[in-house]
ZASE-422197 format. One record per residue: residue number from 1; residue in one letter; x, y, z of N, C-alpha, C in turn. Coordinates in steps of 0.05 Angstrom, whole numbers, padded with zeros to 5 digits. Last residue first. Layout:
{atom NUM; "A"; {X; Y; Z}; {X; Y; Z}; {X; Y; Z}},
...
END
This chain:
{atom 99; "X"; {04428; 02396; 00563}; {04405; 02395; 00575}; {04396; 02378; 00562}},
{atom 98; "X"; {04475; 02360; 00602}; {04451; 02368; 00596}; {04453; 02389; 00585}},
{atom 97; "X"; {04513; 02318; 00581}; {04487; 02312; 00611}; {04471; 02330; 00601}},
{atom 96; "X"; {04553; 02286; 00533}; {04529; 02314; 00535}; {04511; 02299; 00560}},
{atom 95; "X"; {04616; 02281; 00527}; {04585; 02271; 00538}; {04569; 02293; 00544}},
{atom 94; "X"; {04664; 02273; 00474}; {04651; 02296; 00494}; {04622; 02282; 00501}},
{atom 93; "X"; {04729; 02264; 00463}; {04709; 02253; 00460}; {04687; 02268; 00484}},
{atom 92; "X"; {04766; 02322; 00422}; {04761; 02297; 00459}; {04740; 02292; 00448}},
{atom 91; "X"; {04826; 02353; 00399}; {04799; 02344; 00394}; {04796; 02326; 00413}},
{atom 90; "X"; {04842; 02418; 00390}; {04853; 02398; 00413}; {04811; 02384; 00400}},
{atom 89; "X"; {04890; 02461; 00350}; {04869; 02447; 00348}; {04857; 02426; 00368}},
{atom 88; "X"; {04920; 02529; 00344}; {04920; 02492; 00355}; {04895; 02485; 00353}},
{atom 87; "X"; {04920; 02560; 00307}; {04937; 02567; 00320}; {04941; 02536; 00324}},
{atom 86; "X"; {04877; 02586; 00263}; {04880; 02568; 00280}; {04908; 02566; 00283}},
{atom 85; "X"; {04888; 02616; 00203}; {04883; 02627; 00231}; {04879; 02611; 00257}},
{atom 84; "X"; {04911; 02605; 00161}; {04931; 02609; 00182}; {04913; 02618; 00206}},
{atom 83; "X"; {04889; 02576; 00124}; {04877; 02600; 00126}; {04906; 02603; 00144}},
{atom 82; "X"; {04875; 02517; 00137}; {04890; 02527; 00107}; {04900; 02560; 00115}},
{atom 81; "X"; {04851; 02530; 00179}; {04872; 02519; 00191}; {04892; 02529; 00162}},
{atom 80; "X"; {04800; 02539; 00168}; {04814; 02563; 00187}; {04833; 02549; 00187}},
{atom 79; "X"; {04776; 02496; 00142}; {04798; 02527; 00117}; {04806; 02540; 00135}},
{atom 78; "X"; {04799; 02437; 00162}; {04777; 02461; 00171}; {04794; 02480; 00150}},
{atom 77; "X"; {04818; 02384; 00162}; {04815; 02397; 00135}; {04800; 02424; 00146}},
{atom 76; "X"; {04813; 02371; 00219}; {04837; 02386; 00207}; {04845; 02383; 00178}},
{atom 75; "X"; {04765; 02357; 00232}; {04777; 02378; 00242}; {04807; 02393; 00231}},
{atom 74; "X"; {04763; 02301; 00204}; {04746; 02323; 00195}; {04758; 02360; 00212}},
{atom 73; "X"; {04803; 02276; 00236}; {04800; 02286; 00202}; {04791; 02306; 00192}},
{atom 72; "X"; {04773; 02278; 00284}; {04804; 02289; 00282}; {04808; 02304; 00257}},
{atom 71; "X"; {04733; 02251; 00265}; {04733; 02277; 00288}; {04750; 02293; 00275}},
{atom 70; "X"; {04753; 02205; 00261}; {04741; 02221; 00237}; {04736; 02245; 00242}},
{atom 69; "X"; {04777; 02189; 00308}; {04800; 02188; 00293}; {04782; 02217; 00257}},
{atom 68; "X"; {04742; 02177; 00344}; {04758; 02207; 00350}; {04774; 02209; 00317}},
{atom 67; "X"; {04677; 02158; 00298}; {04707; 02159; 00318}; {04724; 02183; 00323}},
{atom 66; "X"; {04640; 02183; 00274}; {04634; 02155; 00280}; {04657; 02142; 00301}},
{atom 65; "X"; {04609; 02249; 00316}; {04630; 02230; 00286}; {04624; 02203; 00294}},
{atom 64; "X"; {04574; 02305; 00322}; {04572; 02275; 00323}; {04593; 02270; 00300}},
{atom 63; "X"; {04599; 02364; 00356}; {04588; 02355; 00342}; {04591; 02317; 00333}},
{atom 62; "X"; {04627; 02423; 00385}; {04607; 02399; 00393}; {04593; 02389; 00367}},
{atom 61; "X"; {04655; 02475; 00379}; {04647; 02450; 00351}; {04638; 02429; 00375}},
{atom 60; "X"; {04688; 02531; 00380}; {04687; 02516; 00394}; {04662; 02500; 00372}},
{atom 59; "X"; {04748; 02582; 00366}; {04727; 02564; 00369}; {04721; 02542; 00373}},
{atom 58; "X"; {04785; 02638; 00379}; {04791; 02611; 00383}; {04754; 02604; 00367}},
{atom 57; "X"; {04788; 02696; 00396}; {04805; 02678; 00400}; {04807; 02640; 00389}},
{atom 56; "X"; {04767; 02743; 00348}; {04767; 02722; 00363}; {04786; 02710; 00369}},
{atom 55; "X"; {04775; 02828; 00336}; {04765; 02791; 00340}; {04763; 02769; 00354}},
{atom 54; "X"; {04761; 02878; 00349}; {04780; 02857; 00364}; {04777; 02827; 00362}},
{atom 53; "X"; {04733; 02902; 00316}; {04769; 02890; 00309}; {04782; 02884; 00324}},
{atom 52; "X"; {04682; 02862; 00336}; {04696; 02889; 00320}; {04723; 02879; 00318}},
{atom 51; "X"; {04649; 02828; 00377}; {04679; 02841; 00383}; {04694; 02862; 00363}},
{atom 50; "X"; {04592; 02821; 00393}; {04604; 02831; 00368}; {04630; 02846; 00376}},
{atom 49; "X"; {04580; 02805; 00443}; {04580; 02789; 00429}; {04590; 02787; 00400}},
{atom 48; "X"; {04638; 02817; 00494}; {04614; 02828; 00475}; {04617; 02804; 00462}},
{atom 47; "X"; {04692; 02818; 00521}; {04665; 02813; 00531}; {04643; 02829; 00509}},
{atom 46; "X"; {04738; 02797; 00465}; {04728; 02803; 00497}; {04697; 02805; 00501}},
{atom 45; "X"; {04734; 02760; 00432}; {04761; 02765; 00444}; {04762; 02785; 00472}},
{atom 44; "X"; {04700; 02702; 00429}; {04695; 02743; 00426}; {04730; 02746; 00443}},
{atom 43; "X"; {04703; 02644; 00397}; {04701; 02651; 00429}; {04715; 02686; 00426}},
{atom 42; "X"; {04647; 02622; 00350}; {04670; 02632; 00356}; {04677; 02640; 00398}},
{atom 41; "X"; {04613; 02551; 00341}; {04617; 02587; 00346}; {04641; 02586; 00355}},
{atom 40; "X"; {04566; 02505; 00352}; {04592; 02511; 00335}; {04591; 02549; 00342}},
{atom 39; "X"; {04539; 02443; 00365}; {04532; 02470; 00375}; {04565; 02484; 00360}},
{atom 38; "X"; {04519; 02393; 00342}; {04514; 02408; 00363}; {04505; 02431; 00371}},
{atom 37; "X"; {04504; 02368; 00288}; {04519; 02382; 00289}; {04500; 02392; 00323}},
{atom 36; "X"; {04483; 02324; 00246}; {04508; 02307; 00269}; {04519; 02336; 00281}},
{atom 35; "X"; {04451; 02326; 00213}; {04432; 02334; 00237}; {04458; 02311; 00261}},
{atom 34; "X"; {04461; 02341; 00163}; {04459; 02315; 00173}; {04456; 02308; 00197}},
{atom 33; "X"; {04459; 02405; 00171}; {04437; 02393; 00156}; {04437; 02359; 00154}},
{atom 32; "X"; {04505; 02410; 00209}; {04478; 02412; 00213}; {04461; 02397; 00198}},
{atom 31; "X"; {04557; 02391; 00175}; {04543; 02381; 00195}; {04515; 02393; 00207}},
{atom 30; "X"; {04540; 02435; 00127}; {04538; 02400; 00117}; {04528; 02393; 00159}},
{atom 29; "X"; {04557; 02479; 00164}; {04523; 02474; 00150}; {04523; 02448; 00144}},
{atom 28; "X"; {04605; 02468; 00171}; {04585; 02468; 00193}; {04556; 02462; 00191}},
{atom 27; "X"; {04619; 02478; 00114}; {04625; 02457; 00117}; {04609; 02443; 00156}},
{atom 26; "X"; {04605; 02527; 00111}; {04596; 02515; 00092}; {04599; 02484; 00103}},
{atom 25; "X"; {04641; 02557; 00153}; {04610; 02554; 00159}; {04591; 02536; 00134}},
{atom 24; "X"; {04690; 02556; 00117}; {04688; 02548; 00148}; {04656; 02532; 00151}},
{atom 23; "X"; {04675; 02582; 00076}; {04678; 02553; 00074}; {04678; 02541; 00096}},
{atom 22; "X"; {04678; 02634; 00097}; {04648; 02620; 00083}; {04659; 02593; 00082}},
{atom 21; "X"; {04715; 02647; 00121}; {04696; 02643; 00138}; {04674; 02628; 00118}},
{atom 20; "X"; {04766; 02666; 00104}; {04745; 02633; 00104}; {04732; 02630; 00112}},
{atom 19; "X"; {04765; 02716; 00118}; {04764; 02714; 00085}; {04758; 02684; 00089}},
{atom 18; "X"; {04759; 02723; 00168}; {04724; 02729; 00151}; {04735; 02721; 00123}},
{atom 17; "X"; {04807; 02700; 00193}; {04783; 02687; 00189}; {04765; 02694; 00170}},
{atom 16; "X"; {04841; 02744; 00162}; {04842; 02708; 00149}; {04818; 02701; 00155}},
{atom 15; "X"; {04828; 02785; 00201}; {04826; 02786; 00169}; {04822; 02759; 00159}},
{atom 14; "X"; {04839; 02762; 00253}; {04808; 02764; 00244}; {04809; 02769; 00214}},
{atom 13; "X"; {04890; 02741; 00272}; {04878; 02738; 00250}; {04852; 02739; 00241}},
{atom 12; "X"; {04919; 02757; 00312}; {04919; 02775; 00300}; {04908; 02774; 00269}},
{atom 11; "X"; {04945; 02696; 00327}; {04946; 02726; 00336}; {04940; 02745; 00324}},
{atom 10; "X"; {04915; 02645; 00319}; {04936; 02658; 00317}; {04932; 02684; 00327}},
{atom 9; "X"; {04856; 02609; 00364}; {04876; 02629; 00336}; {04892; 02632; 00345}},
{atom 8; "X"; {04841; 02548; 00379}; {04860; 02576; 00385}; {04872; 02589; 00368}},
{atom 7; "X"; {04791; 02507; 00376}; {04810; 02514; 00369}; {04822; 02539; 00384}},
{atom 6; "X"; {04762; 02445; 00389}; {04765; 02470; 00410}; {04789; 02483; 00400}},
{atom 5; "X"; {04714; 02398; 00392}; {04736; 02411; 00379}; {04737; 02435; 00386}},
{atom 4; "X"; {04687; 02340; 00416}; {04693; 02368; 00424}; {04711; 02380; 00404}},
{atom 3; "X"; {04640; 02298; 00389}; {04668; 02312; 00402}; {04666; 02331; 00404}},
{atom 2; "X"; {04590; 02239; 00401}; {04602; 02266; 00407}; {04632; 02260; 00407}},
{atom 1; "X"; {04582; 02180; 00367}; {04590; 02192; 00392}; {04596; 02222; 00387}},
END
């Protein structure tokens, strides 16, 4: 089944993110390349797609687990969380209509 994972930085942590960002996206790549991965990205802290030092607020993870519960797991070993830059974490079971 699909989830949703839908984080919220801290305030003021684009430094933390790019310093995990490689393990972040190492561990997105495993879900891609087992072809359980959706759709994954950051949310621009304002209207551009390259926010600069105004970083991000938060991100977002559509992707396949076997339960909410491995969802969950897997969501909160993330290095943005080791990292301090996730703030909250909210994980749902998610139905894809379309496309």
């Amino acid at each position: 089944m699909l989830y949703m994972i839908c984080a919220t930085d801290t305030p003021n942590s684009l430094e933390k993110r790019l310093e995990a960002r490689p393990a972040h996206l190492a561990r997105l790549n495993a879900l891609k390349d087992e072809g359980r991965l959706i759709i994954a990205g950051p949310f621009p802290a304002i209207d551009s797609p390259d926010p600069g030092p105004s970083g991000f607020t938060g991100s977002l993870v559509v992707a396949e687990f076997n339960s909410l519960e491995d969802a969950k797991t897997w969501a909160d070993a993330d290095p943005y969380i080791d990292a301090g830059v996730y703030e909250s974490v909210v994980v749902k079971p998610y139905k894809k209509v379309l496309p």
